[in-house]
N, C-alpha and C positions, 0 to 999 in steps of 0.2 A: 633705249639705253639711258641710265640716270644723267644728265648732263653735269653735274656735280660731282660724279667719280671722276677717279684719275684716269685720264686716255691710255688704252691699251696701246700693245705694239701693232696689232692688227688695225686699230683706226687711225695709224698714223702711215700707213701704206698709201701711198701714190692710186688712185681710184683705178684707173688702168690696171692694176694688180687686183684690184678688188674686185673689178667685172671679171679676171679671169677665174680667180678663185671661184666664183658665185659660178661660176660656168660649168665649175668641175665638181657642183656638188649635186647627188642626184634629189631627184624629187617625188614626191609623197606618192603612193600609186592610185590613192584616192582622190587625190584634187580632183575638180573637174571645174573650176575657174579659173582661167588661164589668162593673165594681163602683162603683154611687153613695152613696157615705157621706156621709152629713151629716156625722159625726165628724172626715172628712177634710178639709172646707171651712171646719168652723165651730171653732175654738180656745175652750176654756175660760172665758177674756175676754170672746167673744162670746157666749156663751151668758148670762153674767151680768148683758148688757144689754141692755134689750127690746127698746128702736132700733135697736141694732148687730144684734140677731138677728133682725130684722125684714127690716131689710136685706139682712142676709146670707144668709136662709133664700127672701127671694125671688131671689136673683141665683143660686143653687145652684139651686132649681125652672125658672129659665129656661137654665141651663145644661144640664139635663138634656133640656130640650124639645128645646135649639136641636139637641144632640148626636144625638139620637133622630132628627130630622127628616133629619139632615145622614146617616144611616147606610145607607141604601139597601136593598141589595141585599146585602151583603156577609151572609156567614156569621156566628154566633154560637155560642160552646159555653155559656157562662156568662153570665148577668143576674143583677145584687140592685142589691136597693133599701133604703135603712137610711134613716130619717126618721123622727125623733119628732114626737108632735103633729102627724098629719097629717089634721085634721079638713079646716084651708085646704086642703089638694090632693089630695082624694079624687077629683077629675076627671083631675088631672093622674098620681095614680097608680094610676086604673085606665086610663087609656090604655099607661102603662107595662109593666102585666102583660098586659096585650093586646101590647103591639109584643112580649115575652119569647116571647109564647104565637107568635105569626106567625112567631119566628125556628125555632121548634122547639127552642130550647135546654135542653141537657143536665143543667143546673145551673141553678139559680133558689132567690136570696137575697130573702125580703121579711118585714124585720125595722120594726118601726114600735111600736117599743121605748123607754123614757125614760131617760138616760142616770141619771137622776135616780134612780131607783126600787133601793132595794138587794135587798129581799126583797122575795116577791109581797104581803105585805102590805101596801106602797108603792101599789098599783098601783090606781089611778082607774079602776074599771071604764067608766064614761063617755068614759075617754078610748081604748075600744078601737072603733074606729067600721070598719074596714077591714073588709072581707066578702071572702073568696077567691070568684073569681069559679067557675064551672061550668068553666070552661074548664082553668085549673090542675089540677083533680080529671080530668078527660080526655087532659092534656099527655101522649102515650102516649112519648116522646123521653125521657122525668124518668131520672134514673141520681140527681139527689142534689138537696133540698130541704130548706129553712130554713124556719121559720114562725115568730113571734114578734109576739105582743101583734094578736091576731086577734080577730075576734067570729065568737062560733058557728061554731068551727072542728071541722070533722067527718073524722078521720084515714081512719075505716073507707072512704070515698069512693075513699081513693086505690090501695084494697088491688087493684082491677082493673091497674094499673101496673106488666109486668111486668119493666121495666128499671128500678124503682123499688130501688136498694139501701142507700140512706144518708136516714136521717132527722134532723132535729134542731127539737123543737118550744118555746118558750119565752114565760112570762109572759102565761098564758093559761090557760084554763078547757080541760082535755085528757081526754076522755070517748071509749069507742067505741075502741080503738086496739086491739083485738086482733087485728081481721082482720087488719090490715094487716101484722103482724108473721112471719108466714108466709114471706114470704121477703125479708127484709131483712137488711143483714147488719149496718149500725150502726145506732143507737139513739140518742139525745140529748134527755133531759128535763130542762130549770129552768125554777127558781121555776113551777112549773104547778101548778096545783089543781085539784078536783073529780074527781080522779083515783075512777074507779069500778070498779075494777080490784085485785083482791088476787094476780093472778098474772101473771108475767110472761113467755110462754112463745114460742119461736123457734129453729127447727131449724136455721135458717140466719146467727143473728149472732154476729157474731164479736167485736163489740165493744157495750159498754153503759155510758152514763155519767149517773147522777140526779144532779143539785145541785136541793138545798133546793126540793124538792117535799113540796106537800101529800099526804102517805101516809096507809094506815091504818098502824094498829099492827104489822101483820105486813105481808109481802111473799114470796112463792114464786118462787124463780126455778128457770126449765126451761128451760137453754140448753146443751144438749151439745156445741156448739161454739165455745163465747166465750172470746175470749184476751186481751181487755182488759177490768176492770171497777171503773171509779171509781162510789163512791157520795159525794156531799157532804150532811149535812143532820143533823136529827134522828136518835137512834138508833132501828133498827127491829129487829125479831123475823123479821130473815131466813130462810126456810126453804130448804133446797138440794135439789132434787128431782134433777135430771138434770145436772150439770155437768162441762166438757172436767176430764180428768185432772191437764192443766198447764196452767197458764193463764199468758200471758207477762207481765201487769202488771194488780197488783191495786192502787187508791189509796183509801186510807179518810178521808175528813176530817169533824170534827165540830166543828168552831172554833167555830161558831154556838150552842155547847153551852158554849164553854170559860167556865164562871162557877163561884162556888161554892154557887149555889142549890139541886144534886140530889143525890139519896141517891149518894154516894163509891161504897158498897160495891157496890149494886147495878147503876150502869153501870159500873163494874172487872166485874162479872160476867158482864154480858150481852157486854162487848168481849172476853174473852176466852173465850163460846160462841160469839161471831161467828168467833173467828180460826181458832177450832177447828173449827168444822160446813165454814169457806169453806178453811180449809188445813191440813186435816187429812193429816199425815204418810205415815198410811196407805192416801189414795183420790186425793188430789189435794193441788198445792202450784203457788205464784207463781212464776215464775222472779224478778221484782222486786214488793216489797212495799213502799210506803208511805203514812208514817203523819204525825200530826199531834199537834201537842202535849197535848190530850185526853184520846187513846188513851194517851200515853206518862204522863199523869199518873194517869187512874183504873184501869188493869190492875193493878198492883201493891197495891191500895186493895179489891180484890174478897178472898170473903170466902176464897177459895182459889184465889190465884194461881200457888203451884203447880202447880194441875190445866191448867195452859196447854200443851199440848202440843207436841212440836217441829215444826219448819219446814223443808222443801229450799228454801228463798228462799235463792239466791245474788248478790242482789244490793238490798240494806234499804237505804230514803230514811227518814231522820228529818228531820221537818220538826218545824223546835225553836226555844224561847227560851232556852232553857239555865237554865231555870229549876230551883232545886233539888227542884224536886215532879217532874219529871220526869226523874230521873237514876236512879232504883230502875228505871224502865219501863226505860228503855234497856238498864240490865243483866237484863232480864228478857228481852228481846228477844233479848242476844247470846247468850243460855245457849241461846235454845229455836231460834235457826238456827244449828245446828254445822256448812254446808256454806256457810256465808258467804263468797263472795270477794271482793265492794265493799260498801264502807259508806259511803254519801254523807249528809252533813250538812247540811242544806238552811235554815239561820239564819234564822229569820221576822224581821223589822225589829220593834223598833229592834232594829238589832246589839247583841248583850251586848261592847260597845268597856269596858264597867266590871264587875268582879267583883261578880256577884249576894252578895245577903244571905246568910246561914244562914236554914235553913228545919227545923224539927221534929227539929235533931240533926244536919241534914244541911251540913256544912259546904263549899262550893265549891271552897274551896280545898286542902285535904285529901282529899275524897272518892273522887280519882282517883287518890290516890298509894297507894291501898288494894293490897297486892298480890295482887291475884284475877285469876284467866286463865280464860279457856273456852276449847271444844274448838275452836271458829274461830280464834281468837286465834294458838293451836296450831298448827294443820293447814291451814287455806285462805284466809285473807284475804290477801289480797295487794295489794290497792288502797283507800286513802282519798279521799276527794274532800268537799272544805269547800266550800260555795257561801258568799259573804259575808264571806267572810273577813278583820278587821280587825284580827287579835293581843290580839285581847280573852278575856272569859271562857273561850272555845270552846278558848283554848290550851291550858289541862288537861286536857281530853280528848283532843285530837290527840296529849300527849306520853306521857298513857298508851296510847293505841295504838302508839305506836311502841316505849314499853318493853315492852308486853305480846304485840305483834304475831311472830312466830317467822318467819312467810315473806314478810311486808309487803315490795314492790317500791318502790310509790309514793305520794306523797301528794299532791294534783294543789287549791290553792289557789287561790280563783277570788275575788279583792278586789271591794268593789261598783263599777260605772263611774262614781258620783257623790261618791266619797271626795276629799277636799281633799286637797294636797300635802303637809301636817303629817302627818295620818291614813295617807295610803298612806307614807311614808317609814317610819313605826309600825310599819305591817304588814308593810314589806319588811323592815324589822329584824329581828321576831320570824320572820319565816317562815327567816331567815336561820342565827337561832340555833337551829333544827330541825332544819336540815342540819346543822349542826355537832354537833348531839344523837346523832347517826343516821348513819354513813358507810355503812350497806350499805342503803339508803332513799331514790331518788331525791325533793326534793322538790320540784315546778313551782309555781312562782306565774303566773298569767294575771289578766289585767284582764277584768271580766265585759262 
């Protein structure tokens, strides 16, 4: 719906009206993806209020009955089921993963998850009451499976599943999972704990992605064929046993770290053996690499940040506040990838819309007018790209790329979609006075 028309009388209905209407409307006899989200029934609002969520979480549980009843015969590729607190309808959603299991579907989502919960340390183990049934563990149809906030969830069950190729397990106690990995080709682990497992081994995945799991200290990975590999969480003592040559997207984030309670020197140390052991120059490298404000602040902070070796990553995400503790990283980053051709800036909120402080010498405003080049600067960057984009602090960097840039084509400006009309007229200005910086530098501005 355009957000700029006028509100109908219908979006002005109390949501509780609206899940029933939604209930009573039938449905296409061709679907065959089926997805029940609480999230998508229940607004913010309702969540907030016990009555209104009362109400509203029974009219969604009878919508899904009536829907179910009403479905027949028809084919199914996809079921999920997304419901927090689902002590009240454990009858009603075990009948649900029974009608998934009788359709034989493909794909099966059952998330019963809090929306509430940030880290698994949130997480009310009482309030995990759901049991997968024998039957799911059997589903011989599975190609791709979600699990989330389970009891006594046992992965190795499903390692018999041999169209089983996409996992994703979450906010849960996750034990037992090496069989299973055998021949799978994605991976997906958060907020999980009791992980009893120091290696991580699969001949057949291709992609792997941890957030803020309970690890130990170290982790082994044996994946000769992975070409995606996000980690999010604590820093770990990675070890690289068998891994593809080129892997097409590595993402590092450690935001859940970014404070100043740890030794400086020595996570700058272990982040730059990480960069080193996972993209090493001369055995393997990312086609795209990135990073988070963290990385970009304690690498240059180790006790030999020289020893950072170079990168073929032709295409580095800085995900940034533009904070002055993080501007030595960045140039330490553009020195060690000399085959750079995009540099995307990826501005974490709050947008820096005001020029940051002076930090330890480092001044924001000056620091970019430094004249220092590296070999990408020189020879292959060619594309910029700002996500965030407000004309704010982020500007001095942008115009030292463009003075420093030798082959730069484009600089590609993506404003946020929730900017006021003051603010984006701002940023149309500045993005304007760029082109005029720069005649052989196309520069686009886009609304995000």
């Amino acid at each position: 719906m355009d957000s700029s028309a006028q509100p109908d009388r219908l979006s002005d209905l109390p949501d509780v009206l609206l899940v029933l209407i939604i209930s009573c409307l039938s449905f296409k006899q061709c679907r065959r993806n089926v997805s029940f989200k609480e999230s998508d029934f229940l607004s913010p609002s309702v969540f907030a209020d016990p009555i209104r969520r009362v109400l509203a979480r029974t009219a969604f549980v009878g919508y899904m009955r009536r829907w179910v009843a009403r479905m027949g015969d028809q084919p199914m590729d996809t079921f999920g089921i997304s419901i927090s607190d689902p002590q009240t309808y454990l009858d009603v959603i075990e009948s649900l993963i029974a009608f998934a299991v009788q359709k034989r579907v493909k794909s099966l989502v059952l998330d019963f998850s809090n929306p509430a919960w940030r880290t698994f340390h949130n997480v009310n183990r009482e309030e995990l009451v759901v049991k997968i049934p024998q039957s799911v563990y059997d589903l011989t149809t599975l190609e791709s499976l979600k699990v989330c906030a389970c009891d006594d969830f046992d992965p190795s069950r499903l390692s018999n599943l041999e169209k089983l190729k996409s996992v994703s397990f979450g906010w849960m106690e996750l034990k037992n999972i090496q069989p299973l990995l055998k021949r799978l080709e994605s991976l997906t682990m958060h907020d999980c704990w009791g992980l009893d497992f120091e290696r991580i081994s699969g001949d057949m995945i291709r992609e792997l992605a941890i957030k803020d799991c309970d690890f130990f200290l170290t982790c082994i990975l044996d994946l000769p064929r992975v070409d995606i590999f996000k980690y999010s969480g604590d820093i770990l003592c990675f070890e690289f046993d068998r891994m593809n040559a080129v892997i097409s997207e590595v993402d590092l984030d450690f935001q859940v770290l970014d404070t100043d309670d740890y030794n400086e020197a020595t996570e700058g140390g272990m982040l730059c053996q990480l960069l080193n052991n996972l993209l090493d120059n001369g055995r393997r490298c990312a086609t795209t690499l990135t990073v988070c404000p963290f990385l970009l602040k304690r690498i240059p902070l180790a006790v030999s940040p020289h020893l950072l070796r170079r990168m073929r990553t032709k295409h580095l995400v800085l995900k940034t506040k533009l904070h002055p503790k993080e501007f030595n990283g960045i140039r330490l980053l553009l020195i060690n990838c000399p085959n750079l051709e995009t540099l995307t800036l990826d501005l974490l909120p709050p947008s820096p819309t005001a020029t940051a402080s002076s930090y330890a010498g480092i001044d924001p405003q000056t620091y970019w007018m430094q004249n220092i080049s590296y070999k990408c600067l020189r020879e292959t960057l060619t594309t910029v790209v700002v996500k965030n984009f407000t004309g704010g602090a982020e500007l001095n960097l942008v115009k030292y790329l463009l003075r420093s840039s030798c082959r730069l084509e484009k600089v590609e400006l993506y404003m946020p979609f929730d900017l006021d009309n003051s603010r984006k007229m701002f940023a149309s200005a500045r993005s304007e006075m760029l082109q005029r910086s720069s005649e052989n530098v196309r520069v686009c501005v886009h609304n995000s």
